[in-house]
C-alpha positions as CSV (number, residue, x, y, z in Angstrom):
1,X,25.1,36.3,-54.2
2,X,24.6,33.3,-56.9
3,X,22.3,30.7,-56.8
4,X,25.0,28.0,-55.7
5,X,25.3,30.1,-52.4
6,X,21.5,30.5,-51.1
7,X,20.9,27.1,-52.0
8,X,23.8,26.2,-49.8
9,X,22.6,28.4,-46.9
10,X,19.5,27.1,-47.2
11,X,20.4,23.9,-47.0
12,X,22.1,23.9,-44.0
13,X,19.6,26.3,-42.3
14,X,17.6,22.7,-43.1
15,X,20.1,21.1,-41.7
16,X,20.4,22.6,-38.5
17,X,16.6,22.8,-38.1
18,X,16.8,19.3,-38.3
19,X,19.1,18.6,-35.9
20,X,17.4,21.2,-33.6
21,X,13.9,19.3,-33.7
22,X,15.5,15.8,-33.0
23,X,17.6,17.7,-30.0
24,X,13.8,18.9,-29.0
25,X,12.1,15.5,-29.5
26,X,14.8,13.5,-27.4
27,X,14.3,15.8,-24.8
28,X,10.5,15.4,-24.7
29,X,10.7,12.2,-24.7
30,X,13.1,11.5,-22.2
31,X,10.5,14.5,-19.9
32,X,7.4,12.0,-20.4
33,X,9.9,8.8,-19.5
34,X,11.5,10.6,-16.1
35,X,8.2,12.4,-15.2
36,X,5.6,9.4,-16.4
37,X,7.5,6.0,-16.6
38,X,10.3,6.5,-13.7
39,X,7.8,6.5,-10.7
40,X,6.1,3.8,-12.3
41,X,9.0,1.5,-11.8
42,X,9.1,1.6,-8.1
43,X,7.3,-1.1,-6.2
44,X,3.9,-0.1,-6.0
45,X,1.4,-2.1,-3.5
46,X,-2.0,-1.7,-2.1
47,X,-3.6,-3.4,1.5
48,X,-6.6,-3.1,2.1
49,X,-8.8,-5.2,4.9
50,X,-11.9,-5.6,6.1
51,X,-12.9,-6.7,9.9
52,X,-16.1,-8.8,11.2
53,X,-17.1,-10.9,14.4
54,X,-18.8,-14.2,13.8
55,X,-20.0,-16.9,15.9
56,X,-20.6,-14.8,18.8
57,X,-21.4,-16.2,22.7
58,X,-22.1,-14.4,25.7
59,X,-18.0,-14.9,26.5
60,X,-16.6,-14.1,23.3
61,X,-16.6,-14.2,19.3
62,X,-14.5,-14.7,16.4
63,X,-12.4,-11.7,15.1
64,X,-12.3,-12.7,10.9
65,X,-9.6,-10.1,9.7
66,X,-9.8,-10.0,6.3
67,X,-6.8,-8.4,4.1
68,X,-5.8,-7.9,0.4
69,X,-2.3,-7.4,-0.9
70,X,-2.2,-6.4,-4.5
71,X,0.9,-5.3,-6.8
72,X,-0.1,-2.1,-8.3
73,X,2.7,-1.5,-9.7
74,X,4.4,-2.1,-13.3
75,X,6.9,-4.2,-11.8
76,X,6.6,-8.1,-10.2
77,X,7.2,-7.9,-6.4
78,X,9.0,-10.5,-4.3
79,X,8.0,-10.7,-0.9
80,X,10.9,-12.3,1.3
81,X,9.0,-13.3,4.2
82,X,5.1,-13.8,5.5
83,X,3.3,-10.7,7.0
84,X,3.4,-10.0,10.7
85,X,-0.2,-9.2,12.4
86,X,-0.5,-7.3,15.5
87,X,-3.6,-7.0,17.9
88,X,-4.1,-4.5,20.5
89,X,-7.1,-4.4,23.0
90,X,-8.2,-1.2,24.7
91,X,-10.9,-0.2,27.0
92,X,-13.1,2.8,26.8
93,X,-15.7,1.9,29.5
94,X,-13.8,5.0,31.4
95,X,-14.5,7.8,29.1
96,X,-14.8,11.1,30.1
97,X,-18.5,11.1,28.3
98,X,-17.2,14.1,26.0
99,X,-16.2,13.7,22.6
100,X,-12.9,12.6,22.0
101,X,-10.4,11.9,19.4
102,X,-9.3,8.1,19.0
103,X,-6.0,8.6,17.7
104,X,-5.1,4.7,16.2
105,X,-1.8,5.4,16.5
106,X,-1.8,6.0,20.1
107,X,-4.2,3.3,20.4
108,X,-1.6,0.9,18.9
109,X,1.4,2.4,20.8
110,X,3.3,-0.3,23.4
111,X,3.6,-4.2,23.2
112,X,0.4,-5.3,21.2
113,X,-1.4,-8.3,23.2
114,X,-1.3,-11.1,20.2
115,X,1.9,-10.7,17.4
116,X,1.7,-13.4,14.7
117,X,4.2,-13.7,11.5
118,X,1.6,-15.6,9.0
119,X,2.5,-19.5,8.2
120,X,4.2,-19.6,4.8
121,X,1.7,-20.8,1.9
122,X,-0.8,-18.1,3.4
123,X,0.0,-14.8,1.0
124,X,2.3,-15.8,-1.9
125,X,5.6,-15.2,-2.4
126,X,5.4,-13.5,-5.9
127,X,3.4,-10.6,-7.2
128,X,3.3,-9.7,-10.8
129,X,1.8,-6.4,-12.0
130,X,-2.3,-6.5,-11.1
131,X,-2.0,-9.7,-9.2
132,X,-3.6,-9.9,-5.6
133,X,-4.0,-12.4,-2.7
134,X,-6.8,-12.3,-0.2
135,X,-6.6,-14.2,3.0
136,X,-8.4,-14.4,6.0
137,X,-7.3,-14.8,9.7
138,X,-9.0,-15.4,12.6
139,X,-8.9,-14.5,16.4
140,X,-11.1,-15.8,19.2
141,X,-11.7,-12.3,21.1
142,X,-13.4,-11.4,24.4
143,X,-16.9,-10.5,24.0
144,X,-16.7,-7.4,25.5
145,X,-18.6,-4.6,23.7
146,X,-16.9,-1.8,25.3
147,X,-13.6,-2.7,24.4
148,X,-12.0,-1.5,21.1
149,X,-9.8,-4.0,19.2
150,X,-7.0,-3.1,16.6
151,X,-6.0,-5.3,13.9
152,X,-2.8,-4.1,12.2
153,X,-0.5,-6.0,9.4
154,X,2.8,-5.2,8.3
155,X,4.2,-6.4,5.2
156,X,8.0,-6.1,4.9
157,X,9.8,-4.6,1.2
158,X,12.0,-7.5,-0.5
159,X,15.8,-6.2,0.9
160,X,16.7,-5.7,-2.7
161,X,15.4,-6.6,-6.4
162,X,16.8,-6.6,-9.8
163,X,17.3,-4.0,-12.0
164,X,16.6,-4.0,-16.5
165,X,20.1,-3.0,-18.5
166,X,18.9,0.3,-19.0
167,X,17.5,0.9,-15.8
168,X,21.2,0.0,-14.8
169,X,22.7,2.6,-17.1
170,X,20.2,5.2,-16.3
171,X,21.4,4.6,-12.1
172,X,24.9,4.9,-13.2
173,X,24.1,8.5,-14.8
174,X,22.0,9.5,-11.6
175,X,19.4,9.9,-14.3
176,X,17.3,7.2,-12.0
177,X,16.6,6.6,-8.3
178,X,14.3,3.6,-7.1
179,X,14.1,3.2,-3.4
180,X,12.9,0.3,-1.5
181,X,9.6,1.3,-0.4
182,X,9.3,1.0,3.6
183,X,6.7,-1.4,3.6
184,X,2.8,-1.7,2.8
185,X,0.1,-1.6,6.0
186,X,-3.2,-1.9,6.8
187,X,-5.2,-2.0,10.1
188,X,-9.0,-1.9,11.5
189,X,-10.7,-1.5,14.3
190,X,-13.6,-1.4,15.9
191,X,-16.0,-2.3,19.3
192,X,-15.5,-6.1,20.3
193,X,-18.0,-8.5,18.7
194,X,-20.2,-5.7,17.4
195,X,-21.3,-5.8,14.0
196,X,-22.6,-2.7,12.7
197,X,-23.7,-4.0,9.4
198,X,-26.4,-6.6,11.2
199,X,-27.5,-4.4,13.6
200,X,-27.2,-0.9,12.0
201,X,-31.0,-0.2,11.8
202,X,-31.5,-1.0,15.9
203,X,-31.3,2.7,17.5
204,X,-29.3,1.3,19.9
205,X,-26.7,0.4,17.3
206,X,-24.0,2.6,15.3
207,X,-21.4,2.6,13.3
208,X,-18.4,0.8,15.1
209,X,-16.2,-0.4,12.3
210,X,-13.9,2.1,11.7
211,X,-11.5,1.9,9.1
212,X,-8.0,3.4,8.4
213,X,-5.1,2.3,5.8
214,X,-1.8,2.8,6.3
């Protein structure tokens, strides 16, 4: 075999080995985009909400909701409507005494008492990534300690949004799926105008404010 000939095998051994590692390091990278950068896209919120009683009388109180919608996400969301804010009331004055599990979804199960769609200007309309609203809303309640009141907000998914040029392509190849999320929630609860963090050292007093996200 001459010299002309293993320098022309070895050559294209190079050549192939070349062609082999950019094979290998278009599939990596398109690995870290599907596994790392794909879910990212989505729409990606958080709600979180805290719950206090304020100016309290012997007949009732103010229930101060408080609730935080932030885009978490690496893509701007577009809300389409206000958030809708549900309150149910329920007594437990007629407990069996034993301990029992509060399920807060069978607590918020039929027609809540109050049902409000928020006035527009409250949360905004549009979210970039890492931007948040905080609003507050207010109820006058009953002052009736035994009573256990759930605060619960929905906020609804924009119907649709708009897709990059290569997210487009990468639909058409089934290579990407983004679905419309189903919506963001939060809710609280907790004993009617009892506020655990005022009265938390009084033996009489425990913790009342229960929290949950949804």
């Amino acid at each position: 075999m001459s010299w002309q000939s293993v320098k022309t095998a070895i050559e294209s051994s190079k050549t192939v080995l070349e062609i082999f590692a950019i094979f290998v390091g278009g599939f990596w990278v398109y690995q870290n985009y599907v596994e790392s950068d794909v879910p990212a896209l989505e729409l990606r919120a958080s709600v979180n909400s805290e719950l206090s009683w304020e100016q309290k009388t012997p007949e009732s109180c103010l229930a101060e909701y408080t609730v935080t919608f932030k885009n978490i996400g690496k893509r701007s969301i577009d809300l389409e409507e206000q958030p809708t804010v549900s309150v149910w009331l329920r007594d437990l004055s007629s407990g069996t005494g034993q301990v029992q599990y509060l399920n807060p979804h069978d607590l918020m199960s039929g027609d809540p008492i109050q049902k409000a769609k928020l006035q527009s200007g409250d949360f905004n309309y549009h979210y970039p990534p890492d931007v948040q609203d905080t609003v507050t809303i207010t109820f006058s309640v009953p002052n009736k300690p035994k009573e256990i009141g759930i605060f619960y907000i929905q906020f609804n998914p924009p119907k649709s949004f708009p897709l990059r040029w290569h997210e487009k392509l990468l639909k058409f190849l089934h290579i990407l799926s983004i679905e419309t999320p189903e919506g963001w929630s939060d809710y609280r609860w907790g004993f009617l105008c009892v506020d655990d963090s005022k009265e938390k050292d009084t033996p009489e007093q425990s913790d009342n404010i229960i929290k949950k996200k949804g």
